[in-house]
MARGU-457169 format. One record per atom (N, C-alpha, C): residue number from 1; x, z, y negated. Coordinates in Angstrom, 2 decimals. Last residue first. Example, Ala and Ser with C-alpha at 12.3 -4.5 7.8 and 13.67 -1.06 7.14 Angstrom:
BEGIN
resi;c1;c3;c2
2;12.85;7.08;2.25
2;13.67;7.14;1.06
2;12.90;7.87;-0.03
1;13.19;7.80;5.69
1;12.30;7.80;4.50
1;13.20;7.80;3.30
This chain:
BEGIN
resi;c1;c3;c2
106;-4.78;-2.57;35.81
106;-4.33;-3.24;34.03
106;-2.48;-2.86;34.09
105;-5.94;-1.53;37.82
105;-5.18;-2.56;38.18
105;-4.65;-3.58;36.58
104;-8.74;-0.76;36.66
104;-8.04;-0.53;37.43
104;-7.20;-1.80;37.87
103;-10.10;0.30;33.88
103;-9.84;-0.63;34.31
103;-8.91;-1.10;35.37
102;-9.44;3.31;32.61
102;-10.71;2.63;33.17
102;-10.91;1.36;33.64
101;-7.06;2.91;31.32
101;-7.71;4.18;32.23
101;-8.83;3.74;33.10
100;-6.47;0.56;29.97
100;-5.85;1.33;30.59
100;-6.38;2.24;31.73
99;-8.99;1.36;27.81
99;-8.94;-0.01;28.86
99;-7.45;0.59;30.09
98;-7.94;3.30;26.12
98;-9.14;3.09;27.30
98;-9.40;2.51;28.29
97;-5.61;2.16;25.12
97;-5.67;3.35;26.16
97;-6.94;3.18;26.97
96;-6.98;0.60;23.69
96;-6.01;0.35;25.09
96;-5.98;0.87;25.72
95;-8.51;2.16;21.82
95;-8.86;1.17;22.92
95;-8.25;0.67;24.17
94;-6.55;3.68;20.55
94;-7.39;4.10;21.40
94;-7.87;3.07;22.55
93;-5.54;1.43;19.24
93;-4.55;2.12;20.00
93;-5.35;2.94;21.26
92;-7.42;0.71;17.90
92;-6.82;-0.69;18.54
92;-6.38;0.15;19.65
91;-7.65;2.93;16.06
91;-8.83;2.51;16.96
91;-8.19;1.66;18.14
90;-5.28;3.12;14.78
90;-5.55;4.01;15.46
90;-6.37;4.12;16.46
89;-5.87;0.61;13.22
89;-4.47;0.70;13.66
89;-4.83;1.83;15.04
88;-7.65;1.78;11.46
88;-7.57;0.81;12.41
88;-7.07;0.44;13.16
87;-6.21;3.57;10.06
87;-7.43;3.99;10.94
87;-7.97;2.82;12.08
86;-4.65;2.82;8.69
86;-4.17;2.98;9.36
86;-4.92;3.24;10.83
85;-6.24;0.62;6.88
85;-5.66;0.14;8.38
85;-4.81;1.06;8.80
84;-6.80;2.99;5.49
84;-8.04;2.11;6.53
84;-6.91;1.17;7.36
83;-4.86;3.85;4.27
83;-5.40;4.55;5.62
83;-6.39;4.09;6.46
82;-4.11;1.81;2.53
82;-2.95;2.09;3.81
82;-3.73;2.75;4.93
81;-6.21;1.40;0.71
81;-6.15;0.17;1.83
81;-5.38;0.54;2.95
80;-5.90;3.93;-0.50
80;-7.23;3.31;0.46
80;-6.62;2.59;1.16
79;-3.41;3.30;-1.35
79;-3.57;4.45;-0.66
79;-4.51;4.15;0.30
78;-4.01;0.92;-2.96
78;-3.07;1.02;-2.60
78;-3.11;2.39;-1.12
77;-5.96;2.51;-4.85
77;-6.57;1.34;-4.51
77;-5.29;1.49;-3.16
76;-4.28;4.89;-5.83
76;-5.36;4.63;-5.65
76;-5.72;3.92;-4.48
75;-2.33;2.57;-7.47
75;-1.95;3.76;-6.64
75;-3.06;3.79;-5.66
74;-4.06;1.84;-9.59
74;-3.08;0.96;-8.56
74;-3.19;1.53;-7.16
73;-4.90;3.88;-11.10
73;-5.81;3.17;-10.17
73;-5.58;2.25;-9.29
72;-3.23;5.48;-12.27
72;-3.09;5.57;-11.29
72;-4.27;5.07;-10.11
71;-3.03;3.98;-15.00
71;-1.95;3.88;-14.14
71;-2.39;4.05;-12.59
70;-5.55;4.86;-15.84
70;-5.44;3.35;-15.97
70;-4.08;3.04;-14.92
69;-5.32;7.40;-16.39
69;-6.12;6.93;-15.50
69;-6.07;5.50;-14.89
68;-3.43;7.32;-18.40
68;-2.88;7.62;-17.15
68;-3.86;7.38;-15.61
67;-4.44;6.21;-20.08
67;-3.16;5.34;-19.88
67;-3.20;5.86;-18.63
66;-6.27;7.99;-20.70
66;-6.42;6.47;-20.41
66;-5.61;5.88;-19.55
65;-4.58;9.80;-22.17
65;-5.81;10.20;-20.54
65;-5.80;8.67;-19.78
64;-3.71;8.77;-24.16
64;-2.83;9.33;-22.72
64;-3.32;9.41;-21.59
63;-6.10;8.17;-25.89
63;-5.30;7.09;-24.93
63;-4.09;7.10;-24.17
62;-7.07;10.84;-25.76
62;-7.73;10.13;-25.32
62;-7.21;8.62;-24.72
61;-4.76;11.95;-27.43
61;-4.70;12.56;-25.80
61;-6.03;11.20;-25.12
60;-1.93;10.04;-29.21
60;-3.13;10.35;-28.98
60;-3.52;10.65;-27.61
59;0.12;8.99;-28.90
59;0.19;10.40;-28.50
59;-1.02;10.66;-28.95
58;-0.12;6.36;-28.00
58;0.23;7.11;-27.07
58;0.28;8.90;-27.03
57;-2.02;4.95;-30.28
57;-0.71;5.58;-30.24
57;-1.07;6.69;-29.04
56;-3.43;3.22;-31.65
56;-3.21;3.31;-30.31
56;-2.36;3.92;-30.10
55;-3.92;2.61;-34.64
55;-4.60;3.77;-33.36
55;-4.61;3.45;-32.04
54;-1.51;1.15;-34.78
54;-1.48;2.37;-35.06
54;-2.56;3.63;-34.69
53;-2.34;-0.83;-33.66
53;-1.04;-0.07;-33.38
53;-1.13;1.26;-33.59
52;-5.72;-1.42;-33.92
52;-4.84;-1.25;-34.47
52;-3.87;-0.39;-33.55
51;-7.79;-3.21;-31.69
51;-7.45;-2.02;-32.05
51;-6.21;-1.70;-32.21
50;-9.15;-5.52;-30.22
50;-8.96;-5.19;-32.08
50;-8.69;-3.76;-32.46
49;-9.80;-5.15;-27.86
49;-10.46;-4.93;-28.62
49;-10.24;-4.72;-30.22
48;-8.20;-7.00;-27.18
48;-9.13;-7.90;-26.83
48;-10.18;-6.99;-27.70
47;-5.55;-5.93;-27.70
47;-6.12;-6.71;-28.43
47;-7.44;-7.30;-28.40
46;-5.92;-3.16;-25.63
46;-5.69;-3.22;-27.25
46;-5.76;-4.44;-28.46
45;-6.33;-4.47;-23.30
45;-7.30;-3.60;-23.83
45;-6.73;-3.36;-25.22
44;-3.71;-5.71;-22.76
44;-5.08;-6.33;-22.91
44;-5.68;-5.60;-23.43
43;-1.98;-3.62;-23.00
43;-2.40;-4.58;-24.05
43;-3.10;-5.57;-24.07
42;-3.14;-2.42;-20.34
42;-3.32;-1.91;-21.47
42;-3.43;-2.53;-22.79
41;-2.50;-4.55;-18.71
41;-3.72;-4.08;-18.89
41;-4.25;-2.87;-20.14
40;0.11;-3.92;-18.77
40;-0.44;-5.29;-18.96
40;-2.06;-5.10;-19.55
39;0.66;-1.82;-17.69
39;1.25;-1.96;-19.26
39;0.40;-3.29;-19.81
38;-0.41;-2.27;-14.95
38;-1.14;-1.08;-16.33
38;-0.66;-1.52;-17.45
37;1.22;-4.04;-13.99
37;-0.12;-4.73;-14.39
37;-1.13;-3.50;-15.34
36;3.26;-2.76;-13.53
36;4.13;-3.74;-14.88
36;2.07;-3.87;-15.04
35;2.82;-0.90;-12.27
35;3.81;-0.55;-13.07
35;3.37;-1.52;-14.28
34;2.55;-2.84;-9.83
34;1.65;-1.72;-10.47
34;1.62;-1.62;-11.97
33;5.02;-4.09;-9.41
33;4.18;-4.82;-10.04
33;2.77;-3.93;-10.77
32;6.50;-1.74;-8.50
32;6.91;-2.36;-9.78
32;5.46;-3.05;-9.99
31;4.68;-1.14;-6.05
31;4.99;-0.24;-7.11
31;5.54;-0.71;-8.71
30;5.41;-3.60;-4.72
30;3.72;-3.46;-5.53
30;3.94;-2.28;-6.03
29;8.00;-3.43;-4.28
29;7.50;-4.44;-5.04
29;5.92;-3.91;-5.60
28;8.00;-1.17;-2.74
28;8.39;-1.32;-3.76
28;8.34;-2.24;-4.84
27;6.40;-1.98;-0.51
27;6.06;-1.23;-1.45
27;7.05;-1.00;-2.25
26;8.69;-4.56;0.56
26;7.00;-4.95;0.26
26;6.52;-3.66;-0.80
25;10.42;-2.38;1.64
25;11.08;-3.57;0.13
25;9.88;-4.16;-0.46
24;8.85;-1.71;4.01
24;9.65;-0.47;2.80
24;9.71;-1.70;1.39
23;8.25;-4.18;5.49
23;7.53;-3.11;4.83
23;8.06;-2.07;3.40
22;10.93;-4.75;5.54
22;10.13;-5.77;4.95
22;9.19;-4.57;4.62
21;11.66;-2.42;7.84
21;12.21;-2.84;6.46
21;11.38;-3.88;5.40
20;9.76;-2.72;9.82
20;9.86;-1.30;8.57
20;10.43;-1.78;7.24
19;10.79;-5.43;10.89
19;9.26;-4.92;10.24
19;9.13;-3.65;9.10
18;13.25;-4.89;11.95
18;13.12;-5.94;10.61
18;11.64;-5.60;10.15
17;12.44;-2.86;13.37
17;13.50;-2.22;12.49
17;13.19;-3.56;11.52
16;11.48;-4.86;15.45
16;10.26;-3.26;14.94
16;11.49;-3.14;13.95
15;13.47;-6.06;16.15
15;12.51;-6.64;15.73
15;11.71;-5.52;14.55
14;14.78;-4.12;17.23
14;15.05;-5.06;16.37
14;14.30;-5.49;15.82
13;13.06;-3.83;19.52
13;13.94;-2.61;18.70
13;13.96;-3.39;17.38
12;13.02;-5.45;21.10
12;11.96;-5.58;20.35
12;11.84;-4.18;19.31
11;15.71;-5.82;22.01
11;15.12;-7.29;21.08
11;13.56;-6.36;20.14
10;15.56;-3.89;23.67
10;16.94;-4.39;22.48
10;16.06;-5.15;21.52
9;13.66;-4.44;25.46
9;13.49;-3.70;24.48
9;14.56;-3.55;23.24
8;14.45;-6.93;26.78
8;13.44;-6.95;25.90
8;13.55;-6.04;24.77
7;17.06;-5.94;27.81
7;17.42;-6.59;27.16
7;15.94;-7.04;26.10
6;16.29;-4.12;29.55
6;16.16;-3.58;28.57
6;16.68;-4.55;27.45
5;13.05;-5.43;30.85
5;14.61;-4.90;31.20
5;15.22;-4.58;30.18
4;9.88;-3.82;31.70
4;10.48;-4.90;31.42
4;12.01;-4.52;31.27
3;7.68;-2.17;32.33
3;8.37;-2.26;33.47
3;9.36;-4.03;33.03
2;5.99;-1.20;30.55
2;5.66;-2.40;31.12
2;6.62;-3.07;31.88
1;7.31;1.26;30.00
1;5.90;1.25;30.34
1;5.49;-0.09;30.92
């Protein structure tokens, strides 16, 4: 499309392939750290409120519900942020195009 040789596009192959990857190994990290900031956040919430081991027990359904609400607010949060920039991502793309079309000699 920009009429360059292909020794660019080698390079910018590459390049785009080191990006996915850092990406991919990046969500796995904030999946662990997720992971680790509910468990965290949970025993915060069990000492800060003085609430015995023993009524905290996991098989209670009110602090399963918890737990699980409490898990998947990472997630969540995480999701939002991917589709707003994906949506952004999508605008940028439009725009070019626009400019492209309507700008003669781009």
């Amino acid at each position: 499309m920009a009429c360059m040789g292909e020794a660019v596009r080698e390079r910018t192959d590459a390049l785009d392939a080191a990006g996915n990857t850092t990406a991919a190994i990046g969500k796995g990290f904030c999946i662990g750290s997720a992971a680790l900031v509910s468990l965290a956040l949970f025993g915060a919430y069990i000492t800060r409120s003085k609430i015995d081991l023993v009524h905290a027990s996991i098989l209670d359904p009110k602090v399963f519900a918890g737990m699980l609400f409490g898990a998947m607010l990472p997630y969540w949060f995480s999701a939002m942020t991917m589709k707003s920039v994906g949506k952004a991502a999508l605008a940028m793309v439009e725009e070019v195009r626009r400019q492209f079309n309507t700008i003669i000699g781009m």
